[in-house]
N, C-alpha and C positions, 0 to 999 in steps of 0.2 A: 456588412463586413464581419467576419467570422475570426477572430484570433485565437492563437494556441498560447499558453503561458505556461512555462516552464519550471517550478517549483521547488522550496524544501522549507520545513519546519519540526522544530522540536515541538512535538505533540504532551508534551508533560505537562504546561497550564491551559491544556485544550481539551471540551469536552470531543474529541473527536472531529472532523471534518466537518459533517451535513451541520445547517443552520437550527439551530434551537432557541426558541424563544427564553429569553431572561439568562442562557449560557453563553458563555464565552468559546467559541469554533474555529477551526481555519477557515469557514468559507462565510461564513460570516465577518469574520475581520477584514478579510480581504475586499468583500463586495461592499464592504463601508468606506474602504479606501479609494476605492474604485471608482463608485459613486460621487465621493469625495471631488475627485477630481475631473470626474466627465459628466454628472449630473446622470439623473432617472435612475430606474432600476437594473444596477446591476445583478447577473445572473448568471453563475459558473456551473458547469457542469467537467466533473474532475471523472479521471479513467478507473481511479479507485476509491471508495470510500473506506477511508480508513479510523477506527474506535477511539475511544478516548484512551492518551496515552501511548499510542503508535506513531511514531516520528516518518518522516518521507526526506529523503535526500533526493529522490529522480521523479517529482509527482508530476503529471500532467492535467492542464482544465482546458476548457475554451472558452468563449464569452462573446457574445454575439450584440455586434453593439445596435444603437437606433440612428437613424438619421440624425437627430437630434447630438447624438455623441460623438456622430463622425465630425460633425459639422464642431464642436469642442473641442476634440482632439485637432484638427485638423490648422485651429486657433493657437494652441498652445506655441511656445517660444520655440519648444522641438516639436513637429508638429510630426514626427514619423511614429506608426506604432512599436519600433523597436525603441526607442524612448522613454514609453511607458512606464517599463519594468522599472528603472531609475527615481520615476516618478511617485509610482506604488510604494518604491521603499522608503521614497524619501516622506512619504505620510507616515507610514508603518513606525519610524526612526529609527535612528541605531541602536543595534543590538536587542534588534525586535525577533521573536521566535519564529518567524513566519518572513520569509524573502522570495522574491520574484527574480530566475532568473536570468530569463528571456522574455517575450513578447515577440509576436510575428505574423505576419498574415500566414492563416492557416490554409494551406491545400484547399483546393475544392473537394468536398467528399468528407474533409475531416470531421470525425468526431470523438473527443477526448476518448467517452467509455467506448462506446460500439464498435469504433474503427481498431482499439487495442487485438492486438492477436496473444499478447503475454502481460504477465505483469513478474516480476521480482521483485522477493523479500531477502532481506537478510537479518539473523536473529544469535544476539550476542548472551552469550553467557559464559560467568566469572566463575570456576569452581575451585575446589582445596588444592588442585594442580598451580593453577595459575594464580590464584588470589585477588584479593579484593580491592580495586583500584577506585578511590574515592571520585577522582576526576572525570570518570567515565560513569557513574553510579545512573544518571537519566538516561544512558541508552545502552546501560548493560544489565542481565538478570543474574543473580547471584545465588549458587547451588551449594549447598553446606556439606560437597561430598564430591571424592574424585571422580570424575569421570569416564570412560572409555571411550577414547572418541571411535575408535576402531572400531567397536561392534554399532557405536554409532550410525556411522556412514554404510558400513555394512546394512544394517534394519530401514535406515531411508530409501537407498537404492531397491530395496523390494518394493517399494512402494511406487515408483515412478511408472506410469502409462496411465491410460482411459478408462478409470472404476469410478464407483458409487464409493463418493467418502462420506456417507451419512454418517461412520462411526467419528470420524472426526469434526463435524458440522455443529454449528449449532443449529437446531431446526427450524427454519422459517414457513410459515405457512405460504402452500403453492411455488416453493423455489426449491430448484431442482441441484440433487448435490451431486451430481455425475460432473466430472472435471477430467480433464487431460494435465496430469503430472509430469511436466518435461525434464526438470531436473531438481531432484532432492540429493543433497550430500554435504559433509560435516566435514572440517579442518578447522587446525590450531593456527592463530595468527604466531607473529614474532615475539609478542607477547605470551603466549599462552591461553589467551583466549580462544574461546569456542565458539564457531561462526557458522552457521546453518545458511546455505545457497537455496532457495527453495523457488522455481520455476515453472508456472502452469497458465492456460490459456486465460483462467478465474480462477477464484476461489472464494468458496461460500463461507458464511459469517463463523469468525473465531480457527477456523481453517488449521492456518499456518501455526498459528496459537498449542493447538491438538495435536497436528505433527511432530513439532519440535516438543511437547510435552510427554510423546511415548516413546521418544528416542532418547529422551533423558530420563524415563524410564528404566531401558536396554541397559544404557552408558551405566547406571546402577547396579545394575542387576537384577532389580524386581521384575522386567521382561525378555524372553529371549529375543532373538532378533527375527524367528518365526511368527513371534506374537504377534507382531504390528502388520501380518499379512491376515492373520487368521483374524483376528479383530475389524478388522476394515472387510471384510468378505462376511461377517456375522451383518454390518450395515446395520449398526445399531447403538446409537449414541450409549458409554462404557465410563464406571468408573476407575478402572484400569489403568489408569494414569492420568497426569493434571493436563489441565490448560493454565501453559504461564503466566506471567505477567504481559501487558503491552509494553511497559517499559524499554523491553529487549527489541523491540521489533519494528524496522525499518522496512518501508516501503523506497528498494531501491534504484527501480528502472522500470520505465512503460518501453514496450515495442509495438511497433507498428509495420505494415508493409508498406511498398511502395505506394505514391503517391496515385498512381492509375487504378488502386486496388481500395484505396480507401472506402469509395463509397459501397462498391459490393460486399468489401466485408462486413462495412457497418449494416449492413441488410440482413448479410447474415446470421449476424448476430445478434439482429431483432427478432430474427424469424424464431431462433431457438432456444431463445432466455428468455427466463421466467421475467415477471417485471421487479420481483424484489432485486432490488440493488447488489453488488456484490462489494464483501467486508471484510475486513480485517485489522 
């Protein structure tokens, strides 16, 4: 039995998602709970792996149980695995950084990473426009300078379609930084805040990080909004502008296609991805 589990966590006392020995992880915490309560080894595989310090509102995993587990779930007082999720948190306890918010038997074909066809980010930052709100400080980045969101959004939207974003990558050996940018673009929430939409099929490690760090570049001035084309076509990691913080930076939606399309996607997505994982 194959289930999908539905996600979100504040990534602020997280090294990051993947499992590290002697640190504290999402996916580690969660496959203790997990364990916890259906016994063997638990073992998630999530649609993104996301750094330490990057929070998720929309994450998605799977978790493929054993005979053994079914036969445990199947014992419990709620024995359905929509159930689960309730049970997960209720290890995890209240007002834990890490919540489960569904459980479900997954599609046939599903597969958290493979089967995604998109992932979205979105990436908040506080600047001298809008100012510095204490209450949001773990999941907003704060820039000691006003802004332009307008050349902003402007300088992102050059950048959206199918290029080599090596200049905004970080380099992994044998993984490949060619991506499909679906939608990058910048607006002011009600507050004032500046909130980066960023949409692509992947995105290689520090990615979204690099984007949003040469658009707040633009919004300054120290780049024009031709720059972040010409730099990205140079394809060649630049110190031309920062890479953020994680802080700012939400992982906030997986998509997928229909359910008949599942497993061919996930195929094909094995067929043409490197095996390095993809991060941000």
């Amino acid at each position: 039995m194959r289930l999908r589990l539905d996600l979100a966590y504040d990534g602020t006392d997280f090294r990051g998602w993947a499992r590290q020995p002697g640190l504290r992880t999402v996916q580690g915490t969660l496959e203790a709970a997990i364990s916890r309560i259906l016994g063997g080894d638990a073992q998630l595989v999530v649609a993104g792996r996301t750094d330490a310090g990057v929070h998720a509102s929309g994450q998605v995993a799977h978790l493929d149980l054993t005979g053994a587990q079914q036969e445990r779930l199947a014992k419990g007082r709620d024995a359905s695995p929509e159930a689960l999720a309730g049970r997960i948190n209720g290890v995890l306890r209240a007002y834990s950084d890490v919540a489960v918010h569904s459980v479900r038997v997954a599609p046939d074909g599903f597969d958290a990473r493979f089967s995604a066809v998109w992932r979205r980010y979105a990436y908040r930052i506080a600047d001298r426009v809008s100012g510095y709100d204490p209450l949001e400080r773990a999941r907003t980045t704060t820039v000691h300078a006003p802004l332009d969101v307008t050349a902003m959004d402007a300088a992102a939207r050059t950048l959206i379609g199918l290029h080599d974003f090596a200049a905004y990558c970080k380099a992994r050996e044998e993984a490949t930084t060619i991506r499909t940018l679906l939608e990058f673009d910048w607006h002011r929430d009600g507050e004032g805040v500046l909130i980066a939409n960023v949409r692509a099929d992947a995105f290689c490690h520090s990615m979204v990080r690099a984007l949003v760090g040469a658009c707040v570049a633009v919004g300054e001035g120290r780049l024009g909004v031709d720059d972040v084309v010409r730099l990205r076509d140079e394809a060649t990691r630049t110190s031309a502008f920062p890479v953020l913080a994680a802080r700012g930076l939400t992982l906030a939606e997986v998509g997928y296609p229909p359910d008949d399309l599942l497993a061919s996607r996930a195929e094909q997505t094995r067929a043409r991805r490197s095996l390095s994982p993809d991060e941000d």
